[in-house]
Each structure stands twice: as structure tokens, then as C-alpha cells.
CHARMM-style PDB file with segment names, atoms N, HN, CA, C and O in Angstrom:
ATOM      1  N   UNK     1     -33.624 -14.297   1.102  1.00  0.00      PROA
ATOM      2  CA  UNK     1     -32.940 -15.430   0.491  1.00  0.00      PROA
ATOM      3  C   UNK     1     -32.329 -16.316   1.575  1.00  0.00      PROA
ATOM      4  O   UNK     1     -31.876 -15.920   2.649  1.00  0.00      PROA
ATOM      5  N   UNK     2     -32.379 -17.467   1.173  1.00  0.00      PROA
ATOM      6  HN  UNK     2     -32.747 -17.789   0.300  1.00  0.00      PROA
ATOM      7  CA  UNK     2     -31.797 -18.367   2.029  1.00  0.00      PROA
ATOM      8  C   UNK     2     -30.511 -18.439   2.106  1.00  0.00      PROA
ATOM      9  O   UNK     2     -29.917 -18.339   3.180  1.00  0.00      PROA
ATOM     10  N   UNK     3     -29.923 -18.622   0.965  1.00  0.00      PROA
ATOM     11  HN  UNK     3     -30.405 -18.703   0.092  1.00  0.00      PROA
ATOM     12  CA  UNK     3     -28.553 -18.415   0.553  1.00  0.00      PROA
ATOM     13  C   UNK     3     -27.719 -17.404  -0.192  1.00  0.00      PROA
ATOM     14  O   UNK     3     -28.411 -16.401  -0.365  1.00  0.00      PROA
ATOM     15  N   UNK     4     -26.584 -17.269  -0.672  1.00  0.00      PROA
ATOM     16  HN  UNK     4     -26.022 -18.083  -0.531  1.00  0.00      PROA
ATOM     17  CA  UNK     4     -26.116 -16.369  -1.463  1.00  0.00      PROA
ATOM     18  C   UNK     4     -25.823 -16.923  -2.719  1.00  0.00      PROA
ATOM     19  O   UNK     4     -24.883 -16.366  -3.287  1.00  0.00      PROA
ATOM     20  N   UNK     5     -26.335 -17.834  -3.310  1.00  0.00      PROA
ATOM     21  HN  UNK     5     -27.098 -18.287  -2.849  1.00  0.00      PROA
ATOM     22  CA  UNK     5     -25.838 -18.682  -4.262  1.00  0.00      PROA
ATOM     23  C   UNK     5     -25.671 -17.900  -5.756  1.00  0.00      PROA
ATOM     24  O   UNK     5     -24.894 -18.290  -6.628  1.00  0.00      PROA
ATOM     25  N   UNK     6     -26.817 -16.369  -5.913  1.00  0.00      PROA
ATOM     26  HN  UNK     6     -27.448 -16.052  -5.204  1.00  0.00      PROA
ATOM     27  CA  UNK     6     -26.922 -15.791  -6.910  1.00  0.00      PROA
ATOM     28  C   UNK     6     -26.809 -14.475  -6.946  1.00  0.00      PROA
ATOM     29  O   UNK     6     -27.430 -13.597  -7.545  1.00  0.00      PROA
ATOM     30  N   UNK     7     -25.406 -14.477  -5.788  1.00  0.00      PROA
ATOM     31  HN  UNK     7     -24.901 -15.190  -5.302  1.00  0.00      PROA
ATOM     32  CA  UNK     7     -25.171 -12.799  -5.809  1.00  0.00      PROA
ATOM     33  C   UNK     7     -23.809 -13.605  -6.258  1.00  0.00      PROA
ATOM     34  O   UNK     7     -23.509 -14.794  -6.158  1.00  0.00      PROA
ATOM     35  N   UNK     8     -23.040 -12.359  -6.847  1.00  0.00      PROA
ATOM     36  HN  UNK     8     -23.283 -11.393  -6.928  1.00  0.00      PROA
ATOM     37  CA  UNK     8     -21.648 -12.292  -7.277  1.00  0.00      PROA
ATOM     38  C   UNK     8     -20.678 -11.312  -6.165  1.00  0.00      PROA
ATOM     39  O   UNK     8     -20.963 -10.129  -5.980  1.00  0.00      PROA
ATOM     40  N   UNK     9     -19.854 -11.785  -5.675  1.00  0.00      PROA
ATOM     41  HN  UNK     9     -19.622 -12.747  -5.826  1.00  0.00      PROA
ATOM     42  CA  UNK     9     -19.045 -10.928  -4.858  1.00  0.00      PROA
ATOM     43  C   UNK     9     -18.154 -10.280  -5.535  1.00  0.00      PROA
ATOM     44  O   UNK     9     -17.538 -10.956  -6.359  1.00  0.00      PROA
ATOM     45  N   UNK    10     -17.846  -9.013  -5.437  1.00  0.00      PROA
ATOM     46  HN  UNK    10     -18.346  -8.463  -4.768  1.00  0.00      PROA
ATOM     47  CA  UNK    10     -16.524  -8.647  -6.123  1.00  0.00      PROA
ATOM     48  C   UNK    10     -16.066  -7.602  -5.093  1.00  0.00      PROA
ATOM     49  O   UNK    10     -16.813  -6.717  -4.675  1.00  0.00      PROA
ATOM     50  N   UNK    11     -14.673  -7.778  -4.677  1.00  0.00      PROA
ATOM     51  HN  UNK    11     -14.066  -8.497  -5.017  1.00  0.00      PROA
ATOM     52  CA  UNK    11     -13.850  -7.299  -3.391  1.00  0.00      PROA
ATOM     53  C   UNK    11     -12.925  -6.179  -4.077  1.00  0.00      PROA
ATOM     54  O   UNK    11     -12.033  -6.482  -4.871  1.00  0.00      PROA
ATOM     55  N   UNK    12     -13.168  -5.079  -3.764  1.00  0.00      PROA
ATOM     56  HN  UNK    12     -13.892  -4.833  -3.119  1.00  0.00      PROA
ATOM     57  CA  UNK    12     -11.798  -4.068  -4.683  1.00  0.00      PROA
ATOM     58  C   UNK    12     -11.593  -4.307  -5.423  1.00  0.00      PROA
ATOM     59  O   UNK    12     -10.397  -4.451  -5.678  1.00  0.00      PROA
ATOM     60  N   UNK    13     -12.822  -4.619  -6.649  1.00  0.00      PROA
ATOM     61  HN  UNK    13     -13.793  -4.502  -6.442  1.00  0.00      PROA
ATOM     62  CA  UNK    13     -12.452  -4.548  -8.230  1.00  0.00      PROA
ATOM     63  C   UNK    13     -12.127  -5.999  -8.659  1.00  0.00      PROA
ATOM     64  O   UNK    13     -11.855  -6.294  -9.823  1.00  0.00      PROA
ATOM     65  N   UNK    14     -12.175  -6.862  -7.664  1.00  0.00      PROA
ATOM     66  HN  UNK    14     -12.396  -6.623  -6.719  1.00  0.00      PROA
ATOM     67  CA  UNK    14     -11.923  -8.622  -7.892  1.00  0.00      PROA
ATOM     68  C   UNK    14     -12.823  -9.264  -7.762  1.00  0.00      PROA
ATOM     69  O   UNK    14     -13.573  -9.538  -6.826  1.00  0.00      PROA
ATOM     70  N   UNK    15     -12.726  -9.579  -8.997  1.00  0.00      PROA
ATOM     71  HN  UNK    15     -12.116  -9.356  -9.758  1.00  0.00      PROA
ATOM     72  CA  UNK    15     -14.331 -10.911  -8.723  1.00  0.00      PROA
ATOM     73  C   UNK    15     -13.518 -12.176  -7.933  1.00  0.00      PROA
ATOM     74  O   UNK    15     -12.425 -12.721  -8.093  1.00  0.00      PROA
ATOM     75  N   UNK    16     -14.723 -12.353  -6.935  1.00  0.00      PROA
ATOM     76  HN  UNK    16     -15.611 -11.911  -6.805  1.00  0.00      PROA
ATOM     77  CA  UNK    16     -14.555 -13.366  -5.977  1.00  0.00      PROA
ATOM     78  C   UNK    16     -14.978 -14.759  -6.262  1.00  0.00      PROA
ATOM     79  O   UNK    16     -16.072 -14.969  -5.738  1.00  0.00      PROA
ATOM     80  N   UNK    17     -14.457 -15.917  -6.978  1.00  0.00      PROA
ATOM     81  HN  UNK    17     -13.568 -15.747  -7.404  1.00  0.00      PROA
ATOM     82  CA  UNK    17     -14.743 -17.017  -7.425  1.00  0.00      PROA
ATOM     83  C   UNK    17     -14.704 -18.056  -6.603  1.00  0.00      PROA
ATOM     84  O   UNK    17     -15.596 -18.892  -6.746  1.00  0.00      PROA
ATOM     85  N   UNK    18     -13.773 -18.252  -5.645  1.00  0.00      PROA
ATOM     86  HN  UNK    18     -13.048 -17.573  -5.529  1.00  0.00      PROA
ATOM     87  CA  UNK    18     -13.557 -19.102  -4.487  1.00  0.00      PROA
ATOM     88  C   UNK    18     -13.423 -18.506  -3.477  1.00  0.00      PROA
ATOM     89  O   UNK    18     -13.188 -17.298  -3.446  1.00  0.00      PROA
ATOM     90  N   UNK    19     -13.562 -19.330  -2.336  1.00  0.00      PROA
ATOM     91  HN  UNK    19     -13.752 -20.311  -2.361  1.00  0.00      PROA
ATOM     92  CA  UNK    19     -13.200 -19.068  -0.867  1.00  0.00      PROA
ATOM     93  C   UNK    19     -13.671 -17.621  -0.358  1.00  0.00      PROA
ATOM     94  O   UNK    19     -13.042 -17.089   0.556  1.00  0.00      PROA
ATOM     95  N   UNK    20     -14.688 -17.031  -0.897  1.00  0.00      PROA
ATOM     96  HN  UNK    20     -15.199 -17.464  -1.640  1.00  0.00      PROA
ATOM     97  CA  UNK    20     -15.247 -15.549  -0.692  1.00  0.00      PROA
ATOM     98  C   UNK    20     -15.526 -15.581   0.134  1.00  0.00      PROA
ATOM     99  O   UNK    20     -15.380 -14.427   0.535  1.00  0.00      PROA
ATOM    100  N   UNK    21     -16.101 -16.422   1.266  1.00  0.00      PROA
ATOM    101  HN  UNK    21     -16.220 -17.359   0.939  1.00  0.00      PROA
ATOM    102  CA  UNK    21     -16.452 -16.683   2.451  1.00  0.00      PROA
ATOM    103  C   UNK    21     -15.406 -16.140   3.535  1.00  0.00      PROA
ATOM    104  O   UNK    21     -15.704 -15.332   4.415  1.00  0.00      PROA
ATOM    105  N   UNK    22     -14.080 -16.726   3.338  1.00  0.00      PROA
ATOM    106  HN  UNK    22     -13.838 -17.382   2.623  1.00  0.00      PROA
ATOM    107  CA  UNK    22     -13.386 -16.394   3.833  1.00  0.00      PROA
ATOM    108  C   UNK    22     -12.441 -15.046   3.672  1.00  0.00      PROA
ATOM    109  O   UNK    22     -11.681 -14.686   4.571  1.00  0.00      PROA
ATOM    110  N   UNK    23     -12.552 -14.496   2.685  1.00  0.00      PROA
ATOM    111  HN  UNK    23     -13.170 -14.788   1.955  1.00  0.00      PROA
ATOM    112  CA  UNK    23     -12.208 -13.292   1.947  1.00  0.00      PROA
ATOM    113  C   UNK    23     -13.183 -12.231   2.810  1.00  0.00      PROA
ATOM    114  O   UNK    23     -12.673 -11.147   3.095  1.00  0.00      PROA
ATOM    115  N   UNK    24     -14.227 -12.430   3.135  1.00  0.00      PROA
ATOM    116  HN  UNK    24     -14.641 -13.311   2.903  1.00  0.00      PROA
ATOM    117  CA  UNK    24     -15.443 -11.791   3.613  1.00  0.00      PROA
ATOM    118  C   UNK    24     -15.291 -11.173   4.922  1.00  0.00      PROA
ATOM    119  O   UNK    24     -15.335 -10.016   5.339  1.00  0.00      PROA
ATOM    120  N   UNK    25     -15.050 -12.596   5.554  1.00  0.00      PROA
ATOM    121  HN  UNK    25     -15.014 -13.536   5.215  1.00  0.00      PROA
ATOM    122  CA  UNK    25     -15.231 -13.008   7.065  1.00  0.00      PROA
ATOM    123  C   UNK    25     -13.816 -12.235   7.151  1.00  0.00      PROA
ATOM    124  O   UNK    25     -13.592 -12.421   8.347  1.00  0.00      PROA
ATOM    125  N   UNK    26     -12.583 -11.404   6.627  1.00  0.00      PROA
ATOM    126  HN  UNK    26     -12.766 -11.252   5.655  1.00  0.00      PROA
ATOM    127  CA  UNK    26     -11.594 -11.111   6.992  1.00  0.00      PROA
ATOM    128  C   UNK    26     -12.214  -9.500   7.500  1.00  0.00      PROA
ATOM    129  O   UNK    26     -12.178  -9.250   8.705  1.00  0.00      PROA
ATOM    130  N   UNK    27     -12.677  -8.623   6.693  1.00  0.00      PROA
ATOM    131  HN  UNK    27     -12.705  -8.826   5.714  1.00  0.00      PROA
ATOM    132  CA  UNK    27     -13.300  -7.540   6.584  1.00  0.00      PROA
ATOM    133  C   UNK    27     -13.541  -6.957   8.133  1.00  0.00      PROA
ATOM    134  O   UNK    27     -14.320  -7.722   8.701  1.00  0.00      PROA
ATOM    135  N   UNK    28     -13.220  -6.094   8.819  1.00  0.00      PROA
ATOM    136  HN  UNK    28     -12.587  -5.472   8.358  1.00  0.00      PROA
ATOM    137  CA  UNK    28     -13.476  -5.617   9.883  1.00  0.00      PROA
ATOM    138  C   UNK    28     -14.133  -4.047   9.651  1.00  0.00      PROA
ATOM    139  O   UNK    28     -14.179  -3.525   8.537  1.00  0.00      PROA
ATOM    140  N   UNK    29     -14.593  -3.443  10.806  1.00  0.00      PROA
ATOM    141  HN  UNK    29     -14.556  -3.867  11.710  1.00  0.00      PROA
ATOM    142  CA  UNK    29     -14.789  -2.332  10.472  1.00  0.00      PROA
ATOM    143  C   UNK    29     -14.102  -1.501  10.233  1.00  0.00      PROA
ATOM    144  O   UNK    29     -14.617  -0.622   9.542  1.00  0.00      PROA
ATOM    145  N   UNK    30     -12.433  -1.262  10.682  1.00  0.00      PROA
ATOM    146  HN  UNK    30     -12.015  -1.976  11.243  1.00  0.00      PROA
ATOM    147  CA  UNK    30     -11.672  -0.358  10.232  1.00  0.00      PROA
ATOM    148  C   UNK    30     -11.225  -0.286   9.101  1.00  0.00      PROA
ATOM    149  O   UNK    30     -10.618   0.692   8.663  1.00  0.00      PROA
ATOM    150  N   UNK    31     -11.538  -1.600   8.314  1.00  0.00      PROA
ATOM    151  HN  UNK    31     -12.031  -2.394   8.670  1.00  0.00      PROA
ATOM    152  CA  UNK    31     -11.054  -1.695   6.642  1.00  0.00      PROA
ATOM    153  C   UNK    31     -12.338  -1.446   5.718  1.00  0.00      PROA
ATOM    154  O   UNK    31     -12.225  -1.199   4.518  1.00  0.00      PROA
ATOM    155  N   UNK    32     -13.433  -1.523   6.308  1.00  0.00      PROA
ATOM    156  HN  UNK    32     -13.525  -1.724   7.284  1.00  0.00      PROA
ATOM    157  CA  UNK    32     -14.605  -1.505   5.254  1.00  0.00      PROA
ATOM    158  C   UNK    32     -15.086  -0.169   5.059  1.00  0.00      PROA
ATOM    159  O   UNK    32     -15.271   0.676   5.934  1.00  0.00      PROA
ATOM    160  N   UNK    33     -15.277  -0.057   3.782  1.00  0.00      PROA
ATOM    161  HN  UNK    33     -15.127  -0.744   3.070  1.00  0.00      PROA
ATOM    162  CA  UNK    33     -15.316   1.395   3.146  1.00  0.00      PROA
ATOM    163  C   UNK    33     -16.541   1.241   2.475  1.00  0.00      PROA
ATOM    164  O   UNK    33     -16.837   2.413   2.238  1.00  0.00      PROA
ATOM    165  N   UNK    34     -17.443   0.539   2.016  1.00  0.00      PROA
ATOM    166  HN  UNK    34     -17.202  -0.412   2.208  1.00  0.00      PROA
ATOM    167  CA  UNK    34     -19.073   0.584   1.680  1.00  0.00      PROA
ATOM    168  C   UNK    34     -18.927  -0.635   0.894  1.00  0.00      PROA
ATOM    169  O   UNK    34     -18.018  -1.435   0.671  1.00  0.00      PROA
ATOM    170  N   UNK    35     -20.292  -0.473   0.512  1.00  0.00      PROA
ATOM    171  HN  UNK    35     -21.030   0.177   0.693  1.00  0.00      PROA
ATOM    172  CA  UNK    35     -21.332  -1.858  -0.315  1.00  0.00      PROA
ATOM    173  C   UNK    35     -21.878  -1.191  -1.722  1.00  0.00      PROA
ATOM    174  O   UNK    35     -22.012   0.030  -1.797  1.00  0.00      PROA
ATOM    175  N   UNK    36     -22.145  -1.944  -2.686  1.00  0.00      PROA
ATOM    176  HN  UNK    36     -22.036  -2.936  -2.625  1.00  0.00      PROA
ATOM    177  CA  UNK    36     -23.027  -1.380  -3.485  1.00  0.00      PROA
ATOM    178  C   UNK    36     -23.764  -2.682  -4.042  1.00  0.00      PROA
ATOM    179  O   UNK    36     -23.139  -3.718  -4.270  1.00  0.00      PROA
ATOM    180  N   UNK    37     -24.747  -2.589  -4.185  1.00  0.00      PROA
ATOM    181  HN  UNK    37     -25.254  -1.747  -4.000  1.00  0.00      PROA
ATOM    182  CA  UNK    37     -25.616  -3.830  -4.927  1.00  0.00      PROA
ATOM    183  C   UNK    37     -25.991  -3.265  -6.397  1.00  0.00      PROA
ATOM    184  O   UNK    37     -26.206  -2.112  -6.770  1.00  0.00      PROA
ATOM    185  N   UNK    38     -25.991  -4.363  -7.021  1.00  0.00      PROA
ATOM    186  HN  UNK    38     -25.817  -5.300  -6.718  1.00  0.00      PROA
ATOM    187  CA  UNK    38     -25.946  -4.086  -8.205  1.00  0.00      PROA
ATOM    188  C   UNK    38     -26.539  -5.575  -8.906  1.00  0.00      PROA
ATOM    189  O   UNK    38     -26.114  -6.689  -8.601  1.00  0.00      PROA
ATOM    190  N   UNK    39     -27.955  -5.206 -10.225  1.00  0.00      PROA
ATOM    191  HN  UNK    39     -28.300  -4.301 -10.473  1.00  0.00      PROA
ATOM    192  CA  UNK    39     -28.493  -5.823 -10.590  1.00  0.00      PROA
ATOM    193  C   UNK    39     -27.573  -7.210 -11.827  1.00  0.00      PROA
ATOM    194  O   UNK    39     -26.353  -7.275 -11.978  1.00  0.00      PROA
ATOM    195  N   UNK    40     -28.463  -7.997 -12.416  1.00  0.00      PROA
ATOM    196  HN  UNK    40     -29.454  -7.944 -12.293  1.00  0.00      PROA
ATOM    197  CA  UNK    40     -27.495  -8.833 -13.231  1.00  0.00      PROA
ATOM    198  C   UNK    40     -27.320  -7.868 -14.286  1.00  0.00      PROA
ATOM    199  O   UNK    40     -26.199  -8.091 -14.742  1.00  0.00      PROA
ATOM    200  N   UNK    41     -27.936  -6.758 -15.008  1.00  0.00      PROA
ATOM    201  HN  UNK    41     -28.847  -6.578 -14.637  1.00  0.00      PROA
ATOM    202  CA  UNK    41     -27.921  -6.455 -16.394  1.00  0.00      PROA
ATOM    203  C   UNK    41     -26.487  -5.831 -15.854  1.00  0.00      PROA
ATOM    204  O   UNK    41     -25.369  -6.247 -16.161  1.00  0.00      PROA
ATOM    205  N   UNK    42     -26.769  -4.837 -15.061  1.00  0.00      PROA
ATOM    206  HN  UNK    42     -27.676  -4.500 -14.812  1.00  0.00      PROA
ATOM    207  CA  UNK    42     -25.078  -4.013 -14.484  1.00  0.00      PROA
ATOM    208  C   UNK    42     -24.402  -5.230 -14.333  1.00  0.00      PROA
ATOM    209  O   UNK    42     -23.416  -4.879 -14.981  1.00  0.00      PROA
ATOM    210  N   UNK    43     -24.122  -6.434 -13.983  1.00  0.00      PROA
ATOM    211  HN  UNK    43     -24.923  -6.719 -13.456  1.00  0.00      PROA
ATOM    212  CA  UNK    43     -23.126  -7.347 -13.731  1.00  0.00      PROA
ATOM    213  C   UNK    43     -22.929  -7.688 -15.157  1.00  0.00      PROA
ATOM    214  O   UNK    43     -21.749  -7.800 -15.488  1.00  0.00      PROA
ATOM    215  N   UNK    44     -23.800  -7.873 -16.054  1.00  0.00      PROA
ATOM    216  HN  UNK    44     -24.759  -7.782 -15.785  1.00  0.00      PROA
ATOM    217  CA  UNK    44     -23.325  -8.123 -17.749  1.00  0.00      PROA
ATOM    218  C   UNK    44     -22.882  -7.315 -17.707  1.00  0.00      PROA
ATOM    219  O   UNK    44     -21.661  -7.461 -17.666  1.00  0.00      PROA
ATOM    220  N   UNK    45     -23.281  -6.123 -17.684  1.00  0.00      PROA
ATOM    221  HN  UNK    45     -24.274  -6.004 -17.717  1.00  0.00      PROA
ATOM    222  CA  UNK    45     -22.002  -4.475 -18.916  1.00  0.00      PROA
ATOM    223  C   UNK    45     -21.210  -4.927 -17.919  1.00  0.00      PROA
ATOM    224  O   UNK    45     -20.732  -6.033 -18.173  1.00  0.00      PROA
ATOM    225  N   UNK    46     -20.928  -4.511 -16.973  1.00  0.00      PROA
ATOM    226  HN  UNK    46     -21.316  -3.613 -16.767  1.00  0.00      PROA
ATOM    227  CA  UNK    46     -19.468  -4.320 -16.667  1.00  0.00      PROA
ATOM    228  C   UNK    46     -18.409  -5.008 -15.832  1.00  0.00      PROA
ATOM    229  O   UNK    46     -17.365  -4.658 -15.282  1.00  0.00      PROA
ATOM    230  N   UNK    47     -19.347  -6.525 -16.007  1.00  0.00      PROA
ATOM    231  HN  UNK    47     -20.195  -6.808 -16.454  1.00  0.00      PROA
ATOM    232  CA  UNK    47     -18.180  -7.451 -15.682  1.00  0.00      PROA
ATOM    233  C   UNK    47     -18.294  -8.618 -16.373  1.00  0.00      PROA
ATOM    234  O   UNK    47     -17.474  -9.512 -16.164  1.00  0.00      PROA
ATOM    235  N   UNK    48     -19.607  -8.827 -17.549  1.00  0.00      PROA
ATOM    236  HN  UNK    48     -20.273  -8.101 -17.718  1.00  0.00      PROA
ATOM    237  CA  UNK    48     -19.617  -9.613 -18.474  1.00  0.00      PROA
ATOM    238  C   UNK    48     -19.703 -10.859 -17.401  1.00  0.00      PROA
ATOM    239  O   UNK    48     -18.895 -11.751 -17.661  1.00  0.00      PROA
ATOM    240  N   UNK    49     -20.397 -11.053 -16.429  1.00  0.00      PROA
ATOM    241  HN  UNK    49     -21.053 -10.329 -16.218  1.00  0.00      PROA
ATOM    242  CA  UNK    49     -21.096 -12.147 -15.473  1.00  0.00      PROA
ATOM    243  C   UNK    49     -22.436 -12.348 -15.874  1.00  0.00      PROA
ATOM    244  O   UNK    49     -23.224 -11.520 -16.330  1.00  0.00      PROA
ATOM    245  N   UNK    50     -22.617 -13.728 -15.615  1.00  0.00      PROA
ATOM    246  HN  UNK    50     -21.977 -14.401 -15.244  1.00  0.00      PROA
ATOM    247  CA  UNK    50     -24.012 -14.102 -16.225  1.00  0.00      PROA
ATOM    248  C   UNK    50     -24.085 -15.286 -15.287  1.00  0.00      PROA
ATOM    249  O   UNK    50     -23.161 -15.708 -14.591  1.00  0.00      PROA
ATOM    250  N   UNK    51     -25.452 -15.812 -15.377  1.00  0.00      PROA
ATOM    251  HN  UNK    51     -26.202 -15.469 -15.943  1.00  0.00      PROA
ATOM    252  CA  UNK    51     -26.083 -16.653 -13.818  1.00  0.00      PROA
ATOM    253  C   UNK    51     -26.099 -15.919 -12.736  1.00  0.00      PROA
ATOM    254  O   UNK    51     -26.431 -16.643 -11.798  1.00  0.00      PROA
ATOM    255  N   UNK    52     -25.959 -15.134 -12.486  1.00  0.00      PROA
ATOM    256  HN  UNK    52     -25.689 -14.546 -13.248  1.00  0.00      PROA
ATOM    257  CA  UNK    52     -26.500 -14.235 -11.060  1.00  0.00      PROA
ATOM    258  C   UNK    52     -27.161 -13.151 -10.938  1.00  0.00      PROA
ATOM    259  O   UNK    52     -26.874 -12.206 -11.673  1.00  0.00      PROA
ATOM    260  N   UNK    53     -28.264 -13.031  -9.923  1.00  0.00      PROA
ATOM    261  HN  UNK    53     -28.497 -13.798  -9.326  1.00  0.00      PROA
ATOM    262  CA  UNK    53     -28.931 -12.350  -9.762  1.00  0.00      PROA
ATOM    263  C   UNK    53     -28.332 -10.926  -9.815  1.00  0.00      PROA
ATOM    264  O   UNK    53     -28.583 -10.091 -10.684  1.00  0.00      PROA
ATOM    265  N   UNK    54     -27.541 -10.777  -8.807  1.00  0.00      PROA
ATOM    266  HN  UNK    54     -27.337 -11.455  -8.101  1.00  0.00      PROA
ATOM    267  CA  UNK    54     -27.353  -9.324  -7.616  1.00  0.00      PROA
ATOM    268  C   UNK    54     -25.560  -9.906  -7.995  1.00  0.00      PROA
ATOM    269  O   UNK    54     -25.035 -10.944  -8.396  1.00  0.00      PROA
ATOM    270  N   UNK    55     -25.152  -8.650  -7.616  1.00  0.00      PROA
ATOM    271  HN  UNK    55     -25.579  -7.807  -7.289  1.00  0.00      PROA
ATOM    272  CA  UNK    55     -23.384  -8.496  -7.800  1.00  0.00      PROA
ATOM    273  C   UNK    55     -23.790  -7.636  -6.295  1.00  0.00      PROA
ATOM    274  O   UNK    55     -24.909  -7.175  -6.068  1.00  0.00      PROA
ATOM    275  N   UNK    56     -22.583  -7.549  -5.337  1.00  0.00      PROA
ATOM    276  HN  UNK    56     -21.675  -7.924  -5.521  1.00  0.00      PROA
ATOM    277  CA  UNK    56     -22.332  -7.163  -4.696  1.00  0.00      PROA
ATOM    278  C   UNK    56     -21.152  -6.598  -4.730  1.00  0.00      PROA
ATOM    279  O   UNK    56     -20.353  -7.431  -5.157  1.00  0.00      PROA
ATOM    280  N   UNK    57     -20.511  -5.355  -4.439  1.00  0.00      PROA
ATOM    281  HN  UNK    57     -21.160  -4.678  -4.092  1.00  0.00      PROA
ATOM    282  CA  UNK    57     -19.094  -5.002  -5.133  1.00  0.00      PROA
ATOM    283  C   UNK    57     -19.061  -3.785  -3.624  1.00  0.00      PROA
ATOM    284  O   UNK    57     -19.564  -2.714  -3.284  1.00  0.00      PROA
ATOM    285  N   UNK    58     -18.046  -4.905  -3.069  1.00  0.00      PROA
ATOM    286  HN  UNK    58     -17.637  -5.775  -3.345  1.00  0.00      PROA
ATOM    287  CA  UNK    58     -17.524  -4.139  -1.843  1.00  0.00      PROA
ATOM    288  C   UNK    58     -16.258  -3.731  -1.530  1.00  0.00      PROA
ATOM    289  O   UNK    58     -15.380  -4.591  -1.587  1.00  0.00      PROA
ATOM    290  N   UNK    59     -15.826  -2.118  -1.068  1.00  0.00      PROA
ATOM    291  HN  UNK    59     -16.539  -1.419  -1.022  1.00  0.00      PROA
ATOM    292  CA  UNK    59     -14.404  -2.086  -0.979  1.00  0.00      PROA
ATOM    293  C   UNK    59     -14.343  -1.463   0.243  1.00  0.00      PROA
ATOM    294  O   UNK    59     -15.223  -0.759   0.737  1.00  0.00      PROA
ATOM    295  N   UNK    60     -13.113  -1.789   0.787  1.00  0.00      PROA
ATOM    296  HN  UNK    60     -12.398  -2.361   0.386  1.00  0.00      PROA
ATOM    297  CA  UNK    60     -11.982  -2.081   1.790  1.00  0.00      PROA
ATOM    298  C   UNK    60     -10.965  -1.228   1.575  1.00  0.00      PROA
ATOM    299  O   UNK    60     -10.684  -0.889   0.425  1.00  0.00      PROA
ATOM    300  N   UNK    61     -10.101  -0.649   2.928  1.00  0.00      PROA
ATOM    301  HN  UNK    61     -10.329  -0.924   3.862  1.00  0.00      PROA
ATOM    302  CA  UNK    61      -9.199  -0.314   2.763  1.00  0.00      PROA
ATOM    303  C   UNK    61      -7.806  -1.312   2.409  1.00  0.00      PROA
ATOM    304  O   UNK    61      -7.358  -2.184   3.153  1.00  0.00      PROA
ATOM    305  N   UNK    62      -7.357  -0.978   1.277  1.00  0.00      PROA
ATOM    306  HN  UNK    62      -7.721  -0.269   0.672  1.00  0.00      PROA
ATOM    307  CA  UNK    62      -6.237  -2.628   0.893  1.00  0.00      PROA
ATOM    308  C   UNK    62      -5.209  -2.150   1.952  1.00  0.00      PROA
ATOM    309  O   UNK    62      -4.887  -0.977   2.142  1.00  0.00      PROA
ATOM    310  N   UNK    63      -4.647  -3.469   2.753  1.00  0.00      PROA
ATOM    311  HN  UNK    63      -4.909  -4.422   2.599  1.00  0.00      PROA
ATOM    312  CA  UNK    63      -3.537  -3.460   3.009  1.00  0.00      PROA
ATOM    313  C   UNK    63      -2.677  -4.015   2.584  1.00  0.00      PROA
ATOM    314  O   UNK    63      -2.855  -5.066   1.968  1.00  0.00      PROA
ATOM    315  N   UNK    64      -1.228  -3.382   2.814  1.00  0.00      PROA
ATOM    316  HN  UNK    64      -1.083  -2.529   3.314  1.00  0.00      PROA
ATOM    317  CA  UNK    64      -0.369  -3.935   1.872  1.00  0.00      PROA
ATOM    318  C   UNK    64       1.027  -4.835   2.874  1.00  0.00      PROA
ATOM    319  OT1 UNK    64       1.934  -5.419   2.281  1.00  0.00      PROA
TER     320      UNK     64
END
């Protein structure tokens, strides 16, 4: 893909609507804890998202 225009980001359980780019680009290796890809039908059940291909649902260690 050229772009990411039809994946859905979701960061520790947050769907990422704006500025994910930069939400992204924060992520280092000592905070990143895995990836999972995930198709659109899984993005309908269980986040009721529609227009996108691929969900991406990545978590981080949160700091507080």
C-alpha cells in the first residue's frame, strides 16, 4: 500500500481519529508491547468501524 488511508489505528484500546501520526511517531521501543492486525469484519464486531480495510490495534506500556 501506498498509504495508510484504510487501516484504523487503535492505541491501548483508543481508537485513533486524529493526529495518529503523531501518537505513533511517540512509541519507542521501551514502551511498545506488540501489534495485532485485524480484518474489517473484526473491526465491525468489535469496534463497530466501517470504511476500513485492516484495524491495527497496538499497545504500549501507558505512562502516567
Amino acid at each position: 500500500m501506498d498509504n495508510d488511508s484504510s487501516i484504523q489505528y487503535i492505541l491501548n484500546s483508543k481508537i485513533l481519529t486524529e493526529d495518529f501520526e503523531g501518537k505513533l511517531a511517540l512509541i519507542d521501543d521501551k514502551d511498545f508491547k506488540g501489534i495485532q492486525i485485524i480484518n474489517k469484519e473484526q473491526l465491525l464486531k468489535d469496534y463497530n468501524i466501517t470504511g476500513m480495510d485492516y484495524g491495527a490495534i497496538i499497545t504500549t506500556i501507558v505512562k502516567r
